[in-house]
C-alpha positions in Angstrom: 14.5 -10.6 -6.9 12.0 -9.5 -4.4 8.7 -8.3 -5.3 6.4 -5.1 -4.9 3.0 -5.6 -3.3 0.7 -3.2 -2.9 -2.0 -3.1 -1.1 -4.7 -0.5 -1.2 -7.9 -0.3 0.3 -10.8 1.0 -2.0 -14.2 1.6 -1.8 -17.0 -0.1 -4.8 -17.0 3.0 -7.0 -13.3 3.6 -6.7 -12.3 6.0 -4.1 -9.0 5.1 -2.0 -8.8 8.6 -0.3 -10.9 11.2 0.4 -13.4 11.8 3.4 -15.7 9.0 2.4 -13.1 6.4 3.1 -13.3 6.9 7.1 -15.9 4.4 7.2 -13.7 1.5 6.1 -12.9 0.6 9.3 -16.5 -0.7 10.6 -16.0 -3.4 7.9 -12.8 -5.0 9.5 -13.4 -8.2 11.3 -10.4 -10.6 13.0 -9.5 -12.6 9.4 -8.8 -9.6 8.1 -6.7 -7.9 10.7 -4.9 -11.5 10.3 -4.9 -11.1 7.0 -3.4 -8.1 6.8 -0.7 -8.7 9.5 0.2 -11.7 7.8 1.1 -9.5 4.6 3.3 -7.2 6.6 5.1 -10.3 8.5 6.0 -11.5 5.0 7.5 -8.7 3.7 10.7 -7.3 4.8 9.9 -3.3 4.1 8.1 -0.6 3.5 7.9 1.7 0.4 5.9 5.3 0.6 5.8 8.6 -1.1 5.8 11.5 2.0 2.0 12.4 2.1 1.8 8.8 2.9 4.3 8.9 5.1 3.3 11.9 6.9 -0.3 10.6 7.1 0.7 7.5 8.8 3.4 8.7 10.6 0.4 10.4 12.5 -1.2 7.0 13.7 0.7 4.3 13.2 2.7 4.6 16.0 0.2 5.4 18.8 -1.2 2.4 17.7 -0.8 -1.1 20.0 -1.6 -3.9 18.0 0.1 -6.9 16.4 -0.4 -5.4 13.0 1.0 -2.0 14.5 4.0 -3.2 16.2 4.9 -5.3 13.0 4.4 -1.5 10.9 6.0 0.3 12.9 9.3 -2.5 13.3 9.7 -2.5 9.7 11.9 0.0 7.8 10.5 2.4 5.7 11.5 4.2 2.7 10.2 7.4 1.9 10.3 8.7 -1.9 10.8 12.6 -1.3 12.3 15.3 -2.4 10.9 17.5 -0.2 10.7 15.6 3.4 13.5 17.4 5.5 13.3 14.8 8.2 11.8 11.9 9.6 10.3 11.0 13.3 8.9 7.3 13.0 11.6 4.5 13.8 13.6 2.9 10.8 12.4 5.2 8.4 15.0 6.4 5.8 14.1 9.4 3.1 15.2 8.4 -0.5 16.3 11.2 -2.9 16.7 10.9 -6.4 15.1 8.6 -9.3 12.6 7.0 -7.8 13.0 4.3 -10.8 16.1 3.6 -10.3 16.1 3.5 -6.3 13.1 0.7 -6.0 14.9 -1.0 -9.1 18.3 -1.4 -6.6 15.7 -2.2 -3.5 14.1 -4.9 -5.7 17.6 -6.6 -6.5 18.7 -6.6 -2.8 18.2 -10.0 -0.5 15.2 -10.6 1.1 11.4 -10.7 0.9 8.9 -8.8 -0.2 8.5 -4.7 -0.3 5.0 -3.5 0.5 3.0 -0.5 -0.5 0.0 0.6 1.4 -2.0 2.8 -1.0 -1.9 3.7 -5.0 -0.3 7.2 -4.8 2.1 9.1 -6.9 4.9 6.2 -6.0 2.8 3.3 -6.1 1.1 4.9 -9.7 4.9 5.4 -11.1 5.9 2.2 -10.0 3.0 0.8 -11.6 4.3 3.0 -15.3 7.1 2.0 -14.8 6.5 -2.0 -14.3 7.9 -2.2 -11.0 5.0 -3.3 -9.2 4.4 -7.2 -9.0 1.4 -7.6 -7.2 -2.0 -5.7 -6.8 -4.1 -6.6 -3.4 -7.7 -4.5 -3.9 -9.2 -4.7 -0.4 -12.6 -3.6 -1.6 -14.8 -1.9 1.5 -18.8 -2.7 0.7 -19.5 1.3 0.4 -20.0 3.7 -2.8 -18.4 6.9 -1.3 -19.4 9.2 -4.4 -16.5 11.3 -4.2 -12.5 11.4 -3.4 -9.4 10.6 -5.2 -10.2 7.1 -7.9 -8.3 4.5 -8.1 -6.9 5.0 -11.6 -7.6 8.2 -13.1 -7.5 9.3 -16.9 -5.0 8.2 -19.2 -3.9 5.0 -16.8 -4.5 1.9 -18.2 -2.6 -1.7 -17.2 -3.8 -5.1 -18.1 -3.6 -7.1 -15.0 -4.1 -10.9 -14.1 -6.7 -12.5 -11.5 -4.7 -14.5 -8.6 -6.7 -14.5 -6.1 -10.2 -13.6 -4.1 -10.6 -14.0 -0.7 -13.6 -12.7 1.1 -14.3 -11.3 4.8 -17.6 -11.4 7.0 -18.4 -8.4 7.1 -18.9 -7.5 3.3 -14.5 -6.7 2.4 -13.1 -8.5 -0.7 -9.7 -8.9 -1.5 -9.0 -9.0 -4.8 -5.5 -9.9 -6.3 -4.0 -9.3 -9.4 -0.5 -9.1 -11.2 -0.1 -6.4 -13.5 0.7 -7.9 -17.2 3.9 -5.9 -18.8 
């Protein structure tokens, strides 16, 4: 059965969107680009709710990079009821139980499905104990406002993995949720 990863990038005090978060990038140096593009080549697809996919839809394919080109190869799946259509390449919108749709992805061939962010899909997946493994890039900033991490009334036990840490202050924390 092939596993959920996901992997969400986070600032100290717990913001992974908002505003604040725009600063992330000055922290990125080439092992963690290669990090990060290693992740992608080992998985086989992508899983995203639409403001996600809407959001990256927006950049990721003007971009030109390894990591890019690998992103924007992969399919997608799109959890929405709402999304009429799609524009990025090999992205398909799923309708329906969102439970029961990543439970049939999960028991199909192949390797890994990736996550990029802890939104509605990644948090229900997460409720639901769908989601394997939990990669915390954490960015050396306290943003002091935007959407947290987990929010009230969330609560998982998880299981250290892994650390790995970057020059320029990111650590990448990994963790298995415990069900």
């Amino acid at each position: 059965m092939r596993k959920i990863i996901e992997y969400t990038l986070v600032s100290v005090d717990g913001v992974f969107a908002g505003a604040g978060i725009s600063g992330f990038s000055e922290y990125r140096d080439d092992a963690y680009m290669r990090d990060g593009l290693g992740q992608a080549l080992a998985c086989d697809a992508m899983l995203m709710g639409r403001t996600t996919y809407e959001g990256f839809a927006a950049i990721w394919p003007r971009r030109t990079d390894p990591w890019a080109d690998r992103i924007n190869a992969m399919p997608k799946y799109v959890f929405s009821s709402t999304l009429e259509k799609t524009e990025w390449n090999n992205t398909t919108i799923v309708r329906g139980d969102v439970v029961a749709e990543v439970t049939r992805l999960k028991q199909q061939e192949g390797r890994d499905l990736l996550i990029y962010g802890h939104g509605l899909l990644a948090e229900t997946l997460l409720k639901h104990h769908l989601l394997d493994v939990l990669d915390l890039s954490i960015h050396p900033l306290v943003v002091g406002r935007g959407k947290q991490f987990f929010r009230e009334e969330e609560n998982t036990t998880l299981r250290f993995v892994a650390a790995k840490s970057f020059s320029k202050g990111i650590v990448k924390l990994t963790y298995e949720p415990r069900y």
